[in-house]
matplotlib code that plots the C-alpha trace (Angstrom):
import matplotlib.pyplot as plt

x = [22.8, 23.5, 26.3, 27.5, 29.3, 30.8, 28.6, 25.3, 22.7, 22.9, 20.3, 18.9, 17.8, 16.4, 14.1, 13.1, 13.4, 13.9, 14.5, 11.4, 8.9, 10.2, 9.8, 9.1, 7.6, 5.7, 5.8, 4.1, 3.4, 2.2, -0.1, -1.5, -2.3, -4.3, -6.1, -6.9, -8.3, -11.8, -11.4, -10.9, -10.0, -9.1, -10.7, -7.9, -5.1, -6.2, -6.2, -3.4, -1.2, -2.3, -0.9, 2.7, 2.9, 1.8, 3.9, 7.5, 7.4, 9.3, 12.1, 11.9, 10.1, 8.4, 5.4, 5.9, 5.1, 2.1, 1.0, 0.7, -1.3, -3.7, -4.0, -5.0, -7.2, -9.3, -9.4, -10.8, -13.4, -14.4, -15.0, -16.7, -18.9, -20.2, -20.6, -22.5, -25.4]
y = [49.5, 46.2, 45.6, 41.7, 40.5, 37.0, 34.2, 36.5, 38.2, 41.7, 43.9, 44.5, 41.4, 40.8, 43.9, 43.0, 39.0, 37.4, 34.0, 32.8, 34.7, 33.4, 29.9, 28.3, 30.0, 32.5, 35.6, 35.4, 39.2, 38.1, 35.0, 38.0, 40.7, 38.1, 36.4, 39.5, 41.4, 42.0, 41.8, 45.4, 46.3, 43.6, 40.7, 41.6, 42.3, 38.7, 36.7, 38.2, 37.7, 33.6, 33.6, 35.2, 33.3, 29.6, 30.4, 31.3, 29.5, 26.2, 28.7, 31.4, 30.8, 27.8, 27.3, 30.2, 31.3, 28.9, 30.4, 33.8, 32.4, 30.6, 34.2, 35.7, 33.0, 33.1, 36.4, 36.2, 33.6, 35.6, 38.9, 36.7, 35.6, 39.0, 40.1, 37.1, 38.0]
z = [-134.7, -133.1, -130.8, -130.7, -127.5, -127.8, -126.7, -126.2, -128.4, -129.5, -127.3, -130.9, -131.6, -127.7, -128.8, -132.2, -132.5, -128.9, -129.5, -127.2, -129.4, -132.5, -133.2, -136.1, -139.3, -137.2, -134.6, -131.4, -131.9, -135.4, -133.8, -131.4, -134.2, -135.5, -132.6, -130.9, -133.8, -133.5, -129.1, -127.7, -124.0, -121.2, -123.5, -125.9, -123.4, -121.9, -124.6, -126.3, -122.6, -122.8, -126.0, -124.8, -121.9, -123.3, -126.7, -124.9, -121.5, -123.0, -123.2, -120.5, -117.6, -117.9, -115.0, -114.2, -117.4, -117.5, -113.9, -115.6, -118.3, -116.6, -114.3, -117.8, -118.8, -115.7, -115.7, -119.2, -118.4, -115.5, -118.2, -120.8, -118.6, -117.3, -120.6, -121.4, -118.4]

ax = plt.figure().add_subplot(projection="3d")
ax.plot(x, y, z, "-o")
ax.set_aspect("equal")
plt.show()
């Protein structure tokens, strides 16, 4: 059930459809499903956290939100290249 209060979103739609994972024609949990399929543990959790934090930090965060990124994305270098010796 969704409860509206004037000027704000309902908590229902923060859960379901926050407005900073939902731009344009696709879902950034939909962009994830597919870019992480295939991955499995921290390769996974890494790329998919790059994708959250590059796709929504125009309208949340912003550098911060590319900080955390870039934390995920050298973390996930760092992996692939272990796994790559």
């Amino acid at each position: 059930m969704k409860t509206e209060t004037k000027g704000k979103k309902s908590h229902s739609d923060m859960v379901n459809r926050p407005t900073h994972y939902t731009q344009g024609k696709v879902e950034c949990i939909d962009a994830i499903e597919s870019a992480t399929m295939g991955l499995i543990g921290i390769v996974a959790v890494c790329v998919a956290n790059v994708i959250k934090y590059v796709w929504r930090f125009a309208l949340k965060n912003g550098i911060e939100d590319l900080d955390k990124a870039d934390y995920y994305l050298q973390k996930l270098r760092k992996k692939v290249r272990e796994n790559n010796k």
